[in-house]
KEFIPA-185544 format. One record per residue: x, y, z of N, C-alpha, C, O in turn; residue in one letter; residue number from 1. Coordinates in steps of 0.05 Angstrom, whole numbers, m for minus. Layout:
<mimis>
{mimi {X; Y; Z}; {X; Y; Z}; {X; Y; Z}; {X; Y; Z}; A; NUM}
...
</mimis>
This chain:
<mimis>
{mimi {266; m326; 151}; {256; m321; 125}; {277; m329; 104}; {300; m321; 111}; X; 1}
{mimi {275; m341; 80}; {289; m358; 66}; {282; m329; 44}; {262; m315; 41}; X; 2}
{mimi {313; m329; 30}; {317; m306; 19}; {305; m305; m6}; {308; m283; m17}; X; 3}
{mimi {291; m322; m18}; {261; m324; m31}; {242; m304; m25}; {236; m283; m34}; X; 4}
{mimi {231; m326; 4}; {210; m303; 22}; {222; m277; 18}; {210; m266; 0}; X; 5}
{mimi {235; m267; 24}; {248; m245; 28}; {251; m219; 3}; {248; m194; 3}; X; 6}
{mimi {258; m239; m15}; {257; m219; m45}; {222; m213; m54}; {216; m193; m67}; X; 7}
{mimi {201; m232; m45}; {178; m234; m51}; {167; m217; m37}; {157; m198; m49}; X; 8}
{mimi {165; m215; m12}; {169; m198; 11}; {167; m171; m10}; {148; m160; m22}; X; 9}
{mimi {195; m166; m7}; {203; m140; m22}; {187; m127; m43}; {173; m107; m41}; X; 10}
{mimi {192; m145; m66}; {171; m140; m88}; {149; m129; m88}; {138; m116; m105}; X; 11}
{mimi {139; m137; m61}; {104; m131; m57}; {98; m102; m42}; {78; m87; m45}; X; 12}
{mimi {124; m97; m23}; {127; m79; m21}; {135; m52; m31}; {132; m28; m26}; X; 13}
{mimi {146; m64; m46}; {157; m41; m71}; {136; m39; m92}; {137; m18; m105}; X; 14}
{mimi {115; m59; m98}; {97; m52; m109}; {72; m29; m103}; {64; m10; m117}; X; 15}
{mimi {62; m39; m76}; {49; m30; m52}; {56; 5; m58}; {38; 21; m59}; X; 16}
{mimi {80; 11; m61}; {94; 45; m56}; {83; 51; m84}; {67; 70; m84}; X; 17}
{mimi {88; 38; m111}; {80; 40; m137}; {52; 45; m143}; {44; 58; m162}; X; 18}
{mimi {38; 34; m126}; {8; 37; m134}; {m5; 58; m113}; {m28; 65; m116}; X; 19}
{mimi {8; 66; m94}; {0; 83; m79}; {1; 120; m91}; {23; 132; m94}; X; 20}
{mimi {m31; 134; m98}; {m30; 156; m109}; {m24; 182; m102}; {m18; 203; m113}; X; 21}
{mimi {m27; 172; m66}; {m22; 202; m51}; {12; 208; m50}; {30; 191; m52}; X; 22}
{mimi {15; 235; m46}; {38; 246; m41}; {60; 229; m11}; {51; 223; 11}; X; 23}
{mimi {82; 226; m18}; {96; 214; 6}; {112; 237; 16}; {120; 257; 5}; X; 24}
{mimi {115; 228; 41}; {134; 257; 57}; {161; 249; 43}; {167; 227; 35}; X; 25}
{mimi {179; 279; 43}; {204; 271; 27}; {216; 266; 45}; {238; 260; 36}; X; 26}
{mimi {217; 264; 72}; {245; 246; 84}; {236; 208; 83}; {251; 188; 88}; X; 27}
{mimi {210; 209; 77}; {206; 180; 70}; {220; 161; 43}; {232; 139; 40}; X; 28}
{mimi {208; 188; 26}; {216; 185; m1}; {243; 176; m9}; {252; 162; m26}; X; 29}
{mimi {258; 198; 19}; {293; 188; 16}; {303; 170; 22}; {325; 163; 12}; X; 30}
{mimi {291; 155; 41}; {296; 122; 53}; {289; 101; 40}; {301; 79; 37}; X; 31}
{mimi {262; 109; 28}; {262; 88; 12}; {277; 83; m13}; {280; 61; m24}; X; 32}
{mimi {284; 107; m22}; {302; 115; m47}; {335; 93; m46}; {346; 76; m60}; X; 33}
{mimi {340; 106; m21}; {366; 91; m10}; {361; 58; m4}; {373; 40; m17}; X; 34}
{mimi {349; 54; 11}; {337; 21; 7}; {337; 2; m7}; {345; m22; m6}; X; 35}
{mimi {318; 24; m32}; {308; 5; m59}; {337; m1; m66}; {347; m23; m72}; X; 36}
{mimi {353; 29; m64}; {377; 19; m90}; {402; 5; m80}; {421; m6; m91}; X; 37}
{mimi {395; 9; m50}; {419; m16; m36}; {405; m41; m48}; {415; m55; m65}; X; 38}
{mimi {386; m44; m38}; {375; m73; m41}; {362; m83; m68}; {346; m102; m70}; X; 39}
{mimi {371; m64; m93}; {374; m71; m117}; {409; m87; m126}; {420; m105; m139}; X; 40}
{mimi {412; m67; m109}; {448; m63; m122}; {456; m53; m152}; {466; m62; m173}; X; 41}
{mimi {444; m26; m142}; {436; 1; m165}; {450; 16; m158}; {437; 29; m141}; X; 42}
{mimi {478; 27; m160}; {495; 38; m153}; {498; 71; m176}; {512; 91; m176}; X; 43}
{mimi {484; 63; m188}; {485; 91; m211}; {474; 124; m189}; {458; 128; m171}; X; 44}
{mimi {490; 138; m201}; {489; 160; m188}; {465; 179; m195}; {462; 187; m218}; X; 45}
{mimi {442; 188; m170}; {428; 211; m176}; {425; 225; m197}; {446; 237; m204}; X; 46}
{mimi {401; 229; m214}; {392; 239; m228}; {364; 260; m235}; {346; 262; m252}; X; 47}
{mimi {370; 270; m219}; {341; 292; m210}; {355; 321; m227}; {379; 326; m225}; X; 48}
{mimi {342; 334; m241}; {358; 360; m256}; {362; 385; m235}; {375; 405; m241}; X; 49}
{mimi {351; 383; m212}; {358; 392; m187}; {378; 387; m167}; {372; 372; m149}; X; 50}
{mimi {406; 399; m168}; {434; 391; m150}; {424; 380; m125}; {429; 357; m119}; X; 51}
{mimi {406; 401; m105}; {399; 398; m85}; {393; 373; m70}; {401; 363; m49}; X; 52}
{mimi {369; 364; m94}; {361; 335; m93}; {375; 311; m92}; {376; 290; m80}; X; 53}
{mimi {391; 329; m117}; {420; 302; m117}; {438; 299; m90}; {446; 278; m80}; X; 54}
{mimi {442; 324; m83}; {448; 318; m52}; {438; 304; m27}; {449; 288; m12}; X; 55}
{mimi {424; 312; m27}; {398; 296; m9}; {399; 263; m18}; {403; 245; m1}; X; 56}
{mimi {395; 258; m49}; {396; 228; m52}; {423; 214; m51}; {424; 190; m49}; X; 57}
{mimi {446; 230; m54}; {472; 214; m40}; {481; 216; m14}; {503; 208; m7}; X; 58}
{mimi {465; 227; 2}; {473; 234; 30}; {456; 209; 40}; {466; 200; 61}; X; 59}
{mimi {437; 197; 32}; {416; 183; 30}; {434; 160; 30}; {440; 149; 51}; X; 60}
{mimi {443; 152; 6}; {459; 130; 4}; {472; 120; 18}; {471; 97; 27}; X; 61}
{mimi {495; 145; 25}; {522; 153; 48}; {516; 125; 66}; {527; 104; 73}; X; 62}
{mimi {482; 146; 69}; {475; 132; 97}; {467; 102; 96}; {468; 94; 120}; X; 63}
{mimi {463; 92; 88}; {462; 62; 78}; {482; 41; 81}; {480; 20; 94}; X; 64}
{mimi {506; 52; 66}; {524; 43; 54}; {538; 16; 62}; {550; 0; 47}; X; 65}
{mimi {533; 16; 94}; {546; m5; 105}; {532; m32; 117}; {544; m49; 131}; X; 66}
{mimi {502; m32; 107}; {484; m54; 103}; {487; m63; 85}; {498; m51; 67}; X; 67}
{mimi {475; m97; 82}; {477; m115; 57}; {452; m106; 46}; {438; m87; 53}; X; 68}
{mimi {446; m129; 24}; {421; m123; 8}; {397; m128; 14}; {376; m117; 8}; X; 69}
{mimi {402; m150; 30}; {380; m160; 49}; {372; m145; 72}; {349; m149; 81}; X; 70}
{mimi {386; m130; 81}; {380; m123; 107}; {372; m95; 99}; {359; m82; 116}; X; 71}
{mimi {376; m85; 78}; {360; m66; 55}; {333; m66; 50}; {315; m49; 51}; X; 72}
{mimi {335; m93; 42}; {311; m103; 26}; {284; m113; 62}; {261; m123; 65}; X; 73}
{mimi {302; m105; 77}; {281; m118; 98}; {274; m99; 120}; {259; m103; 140}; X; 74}
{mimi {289; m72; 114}; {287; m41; 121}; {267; m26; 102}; {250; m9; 108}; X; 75}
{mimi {270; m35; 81}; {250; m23; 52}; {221; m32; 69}; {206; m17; 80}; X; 76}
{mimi {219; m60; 66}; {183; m74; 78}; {174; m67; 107}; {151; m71; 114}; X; 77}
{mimi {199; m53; 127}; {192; m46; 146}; {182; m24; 153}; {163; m19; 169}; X; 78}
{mimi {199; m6; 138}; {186; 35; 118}; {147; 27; 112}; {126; 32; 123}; X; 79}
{mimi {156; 12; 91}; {129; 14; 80}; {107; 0; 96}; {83; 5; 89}; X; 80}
{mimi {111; m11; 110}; {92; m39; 125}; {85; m11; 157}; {64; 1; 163}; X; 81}
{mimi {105; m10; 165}; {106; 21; 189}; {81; 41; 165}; {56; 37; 167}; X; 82}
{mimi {92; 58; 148}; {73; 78; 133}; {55; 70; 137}; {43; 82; 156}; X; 83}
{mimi {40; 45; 123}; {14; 46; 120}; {m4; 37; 143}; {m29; 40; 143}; X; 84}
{mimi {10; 26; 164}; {1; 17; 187}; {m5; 42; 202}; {m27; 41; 213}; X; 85}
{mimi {9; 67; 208}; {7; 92; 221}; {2; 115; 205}; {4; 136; 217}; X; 86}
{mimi {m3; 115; 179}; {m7; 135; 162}; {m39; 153; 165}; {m54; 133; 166}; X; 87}
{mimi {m51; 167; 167}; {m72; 195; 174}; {m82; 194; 152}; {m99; 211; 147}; X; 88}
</mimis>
């Protein structure tokens, strides 16, 4: 996949999560959270007015940290493409 495909890919996937109205489980929510912002290269720190959360979304990160953006961006479409394929 030519890193075109790949960002387009993405996009659609990240759209796909955007237009979706039902509730997501929050350990989903945190993967994809971490994903998007590896595979943005959005490095700005948590902002939820809840510490807790903020914990949760840098532990999130933590866990990321040592993938590129691509391989981010191709964990993000695999989250979402898995959800809706096995989702109830």
């Amino acid at each position: 996949m030519t890193p075109e495909e790949l960002h387009t890919e993405f996009e659609e996937a990240v759209e796909r999560i955007n237009a979706h109205t039902e509730p997501f489980p929050a350990d989903f929510l945190l993967r994809l959270y971490a994903y998007y912002k590896k595979a943005t290269n959005d490095y700005g720190r948590p902002s939820s007015r809840k510490p807790i959360i903020n914990a949760f979304k840098t532990n999130a990160l933590f866990q990321v940290q040592d993938i590129s953006e691509d391989e981010a961006k191709q964990e993000y479409i695999k989250l979402v493409n898995n959800y809706f394929l096995y989702r109830k």
